[in-house]
C-alpha positions as CSV (number, residue, x, y, z in Angstrom):
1,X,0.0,0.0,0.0
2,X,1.2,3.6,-1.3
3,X,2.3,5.7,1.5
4,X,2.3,9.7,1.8
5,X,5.3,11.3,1.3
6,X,6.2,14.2,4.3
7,X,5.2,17.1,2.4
8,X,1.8,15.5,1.6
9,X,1.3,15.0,5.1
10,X,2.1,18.3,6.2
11,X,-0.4,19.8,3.5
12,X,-2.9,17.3,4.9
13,X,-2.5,18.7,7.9
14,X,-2.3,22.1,6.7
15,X,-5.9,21.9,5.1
16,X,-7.4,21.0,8.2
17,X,-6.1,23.8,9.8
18,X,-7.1,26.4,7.2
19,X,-10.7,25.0,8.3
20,X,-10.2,24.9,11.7
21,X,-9.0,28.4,12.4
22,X,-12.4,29.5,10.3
23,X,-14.4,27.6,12.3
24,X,-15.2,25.5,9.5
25,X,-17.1,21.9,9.7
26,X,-15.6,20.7,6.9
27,X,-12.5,20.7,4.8
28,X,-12.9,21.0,1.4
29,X,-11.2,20.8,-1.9
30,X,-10.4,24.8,-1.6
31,X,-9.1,24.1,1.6
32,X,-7.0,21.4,0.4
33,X,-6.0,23.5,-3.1
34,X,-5.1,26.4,-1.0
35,X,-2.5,23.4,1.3
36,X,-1.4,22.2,-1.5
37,X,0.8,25.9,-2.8
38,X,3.1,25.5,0.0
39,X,3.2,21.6,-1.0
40,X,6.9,21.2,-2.8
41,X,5.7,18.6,-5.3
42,X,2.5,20.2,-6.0
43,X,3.5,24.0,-6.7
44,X,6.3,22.1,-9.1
45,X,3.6,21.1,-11.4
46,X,1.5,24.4,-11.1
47,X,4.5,25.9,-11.7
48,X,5.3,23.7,-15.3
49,X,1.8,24.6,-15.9
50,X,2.3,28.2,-15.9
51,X,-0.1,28.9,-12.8
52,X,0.3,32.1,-10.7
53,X,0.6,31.0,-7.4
54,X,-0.1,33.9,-6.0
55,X,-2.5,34.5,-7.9
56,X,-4.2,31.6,-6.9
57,X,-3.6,31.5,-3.3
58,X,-5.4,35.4,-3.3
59,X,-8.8,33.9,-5.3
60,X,-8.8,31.0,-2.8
61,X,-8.8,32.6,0.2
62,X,-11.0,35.1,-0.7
63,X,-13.5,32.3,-1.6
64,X,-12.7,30.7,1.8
65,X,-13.2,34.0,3.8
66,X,-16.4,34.7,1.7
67,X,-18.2,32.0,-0.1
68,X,-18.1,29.6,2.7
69,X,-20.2,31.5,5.3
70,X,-22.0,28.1,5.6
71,X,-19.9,26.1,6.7
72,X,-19.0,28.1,9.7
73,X,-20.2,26.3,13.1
74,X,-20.6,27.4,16.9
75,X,-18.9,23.9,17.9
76,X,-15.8,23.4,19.0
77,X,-15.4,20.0,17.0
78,X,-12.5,19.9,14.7
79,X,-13.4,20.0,11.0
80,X,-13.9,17.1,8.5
81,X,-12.6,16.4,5.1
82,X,-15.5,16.6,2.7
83,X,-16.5,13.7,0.8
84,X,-14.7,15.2,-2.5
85,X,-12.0,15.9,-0.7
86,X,-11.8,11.9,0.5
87,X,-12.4,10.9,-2.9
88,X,-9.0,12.8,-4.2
89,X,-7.0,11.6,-1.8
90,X,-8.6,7.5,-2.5
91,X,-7.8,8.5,-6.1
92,X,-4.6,9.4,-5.9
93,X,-3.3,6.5,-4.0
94,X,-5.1,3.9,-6.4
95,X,-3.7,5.7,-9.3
96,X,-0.2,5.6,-7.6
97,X,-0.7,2.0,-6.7
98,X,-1.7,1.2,-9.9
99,X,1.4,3.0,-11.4
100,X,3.8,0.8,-9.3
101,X,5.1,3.5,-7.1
102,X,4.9,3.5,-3.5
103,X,4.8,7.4,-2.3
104,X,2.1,9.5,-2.8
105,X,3.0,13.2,-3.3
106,X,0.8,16.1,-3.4
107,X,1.4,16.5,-7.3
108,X,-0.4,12.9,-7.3
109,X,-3.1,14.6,-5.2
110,X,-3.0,17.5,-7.2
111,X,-3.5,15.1,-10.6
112,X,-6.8,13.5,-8.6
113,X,-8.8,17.4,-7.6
114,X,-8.6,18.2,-11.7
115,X,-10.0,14.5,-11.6
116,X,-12.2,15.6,-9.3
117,X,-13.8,18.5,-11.5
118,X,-15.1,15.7,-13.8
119,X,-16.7,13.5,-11.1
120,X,-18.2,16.1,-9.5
121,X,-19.8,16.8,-13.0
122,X,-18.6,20.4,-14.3
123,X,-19.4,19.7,-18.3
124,X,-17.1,20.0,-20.5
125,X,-18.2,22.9,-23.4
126,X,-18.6,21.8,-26.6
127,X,-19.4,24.5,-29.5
128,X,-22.1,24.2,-32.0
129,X,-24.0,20.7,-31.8
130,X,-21.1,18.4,-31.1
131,X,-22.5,16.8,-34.4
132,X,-19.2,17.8,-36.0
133,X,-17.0,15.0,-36.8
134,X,-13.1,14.4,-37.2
135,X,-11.3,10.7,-37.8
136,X,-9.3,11.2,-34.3
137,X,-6.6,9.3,-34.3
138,X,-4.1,7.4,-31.7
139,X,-0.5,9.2,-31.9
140,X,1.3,5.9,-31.4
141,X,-1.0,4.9,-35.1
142,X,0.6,7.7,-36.4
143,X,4.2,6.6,-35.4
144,X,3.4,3.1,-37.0
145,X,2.8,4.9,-40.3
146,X,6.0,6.9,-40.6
147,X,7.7,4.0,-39.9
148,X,6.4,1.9,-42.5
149,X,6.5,4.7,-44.9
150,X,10.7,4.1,-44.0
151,X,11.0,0.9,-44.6
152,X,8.5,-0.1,-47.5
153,X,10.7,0.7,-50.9
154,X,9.1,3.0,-53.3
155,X,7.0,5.2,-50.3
156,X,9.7,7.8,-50.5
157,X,8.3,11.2,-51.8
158,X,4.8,9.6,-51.8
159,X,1.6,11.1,-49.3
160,X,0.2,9.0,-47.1
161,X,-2.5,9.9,-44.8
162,X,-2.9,8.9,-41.4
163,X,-6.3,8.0,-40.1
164,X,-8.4,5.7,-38.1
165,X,-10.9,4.8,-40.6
166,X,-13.6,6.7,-38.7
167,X,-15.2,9.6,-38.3
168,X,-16.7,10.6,-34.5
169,X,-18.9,13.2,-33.3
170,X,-17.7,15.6,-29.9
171,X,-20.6,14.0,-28.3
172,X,-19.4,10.6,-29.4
173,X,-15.7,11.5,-27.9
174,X,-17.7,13.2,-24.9
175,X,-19.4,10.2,-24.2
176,X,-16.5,7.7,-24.9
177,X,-14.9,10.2,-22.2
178,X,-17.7,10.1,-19.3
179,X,-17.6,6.3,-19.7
180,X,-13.9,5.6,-19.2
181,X,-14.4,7.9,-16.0
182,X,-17.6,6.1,-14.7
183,X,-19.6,9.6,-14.8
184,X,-22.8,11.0,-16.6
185,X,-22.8,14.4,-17.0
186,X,-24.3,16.5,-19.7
187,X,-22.0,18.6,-22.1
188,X,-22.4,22.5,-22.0
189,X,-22.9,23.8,-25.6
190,X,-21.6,27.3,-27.1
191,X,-21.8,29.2,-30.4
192,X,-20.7,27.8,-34.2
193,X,-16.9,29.2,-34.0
194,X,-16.6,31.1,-37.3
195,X,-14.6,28.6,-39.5
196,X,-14.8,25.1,-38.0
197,X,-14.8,22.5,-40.2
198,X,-18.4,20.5,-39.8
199,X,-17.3,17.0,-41.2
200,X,-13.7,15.5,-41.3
201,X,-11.8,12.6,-42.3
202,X,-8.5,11.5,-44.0
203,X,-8.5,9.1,-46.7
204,X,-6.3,6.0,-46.2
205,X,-6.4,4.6,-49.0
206,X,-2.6,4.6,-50.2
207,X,-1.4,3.9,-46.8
208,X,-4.0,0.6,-47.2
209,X,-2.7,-0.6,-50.1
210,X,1.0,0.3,-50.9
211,X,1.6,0.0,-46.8
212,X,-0.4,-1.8,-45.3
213,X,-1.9,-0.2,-42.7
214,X,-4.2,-0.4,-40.1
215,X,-4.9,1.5,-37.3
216,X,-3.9,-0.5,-34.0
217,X,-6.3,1.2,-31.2
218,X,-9.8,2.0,-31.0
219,X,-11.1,5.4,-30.2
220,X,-11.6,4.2,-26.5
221,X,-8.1,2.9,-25.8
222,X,-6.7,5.7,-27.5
223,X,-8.4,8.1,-25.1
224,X,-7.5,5.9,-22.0
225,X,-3.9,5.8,-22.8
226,X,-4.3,9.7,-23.9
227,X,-5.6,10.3,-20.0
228,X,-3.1,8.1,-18.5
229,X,-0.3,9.9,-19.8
230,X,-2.2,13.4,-19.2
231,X,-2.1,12.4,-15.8
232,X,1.7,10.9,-15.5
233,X,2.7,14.1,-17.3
234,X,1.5,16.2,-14.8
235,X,3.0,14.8,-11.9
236,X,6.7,14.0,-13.6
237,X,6.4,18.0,-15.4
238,X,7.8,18.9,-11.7
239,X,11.4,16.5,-11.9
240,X,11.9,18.0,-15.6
């Protein structure tokens, strides 16, 4: 079983405090966010991400100091982590687990809360219909292509075009997303952006034929792998 690394612990800690001192019944995910700047690991991978800490730690306590008026009780009891916030920290050590690491650091629990935002069903905003269509495909499809187009004599000079064979809607992809997380949660729709392309797909054809090739992962596995690594790039973006 994973264990926490020191920092984590400390901004464990340190979240329960920010509640405490406001006379707060429970600890949230803000609470735990706000821990998580003075968190080593964690303000690493903000950091690769371009957030403003300071920024962030201003908008967050003002939220805490204003929004959460609620939450304020008369009792002296100390406060409780909030179901959310148990659910990020369960997440993060199965997902270390499952990675074959043993420590979990607050950039794992950091990877989990944007997790979070999914489960606890903010939509994601599609524009126009979502009827609009492209032939996604898996990166690692492309790599087989430009590989063969190396090694198979005559494809020098040539175009090939790399597809899956498929079109799909945003509300397909939407969809395929929810399920691989376990959620349901309606999309949010927005205007036609001036421009967009309503149907797309590539035609295979030559890369059939003079190459033969064939796409190796479905639209669901490529979209699982495409999250895994979303999520391992997160946490290792603070070693790099």
């Amino acid at each position: 079983m994973p264990t926490f690394s020191r920092n984590l612990e400390q901004s464990l800690h340190r979240a329960l405090a920010l509640a405490n001192e406001r006379h707060h019944e429970y600890a949230t995910l803000e609470h735990l966010l706000l821990a998580l700047l003075d968190d080593q690991d964690a303000a690493a991978v903000m950091r690769a991400c371009n957030v403003d800490l300071d920024k962030l730690r201003r908008s967050l306590t003002a939220y805490l100091e204003s929004e959460l008026e609620n939450l304020v009780s008369d009792g002296n009891e100390d406060s409780k982590p909030t179901a959310g916030f148990q659910r990020v920290i369960q997440r993060a050590v199965i997902h270390v687990q499952s990675s074959g690491r043993e420590e979990v650091t607050g950039a794992n629990v950091l990877v989990a809360i944007f997790a979070e935002r999914l489960v606890s069903g903010r939509p994601a905003v599609i524009y126009g219909d979502g009827e609009q269509t492209r032939d996604f495909t898996y990166v690692d499809d492309v790599v087989d292509l430009v590989i063969k187009t190396s090694r198979v004599p005559g494809a020098a000079g040539k175009v090939f075009n790399a597809g899956n064979g498929n079109r799909y809607s945003l509300n397909e992809i939407w969809a395929t997303l929810q399920k691989i997380e376990g959620v349901s949660i309606p999309a949010q729709y927005g205007p036609v952006r001036a421009g967009d392309v309503r149907d797309s797909q590539a035609d295979t054809t030559a890369a059939v034929h003079e190459l033969g090739h064939s796409p190796r992962f479905t639209i669901e596995n490529g979209l699982r792998r495409t999250l895994h690594w979303y999520r391992e790039s997160l946490v290792t973006a603070a070693k790099s």
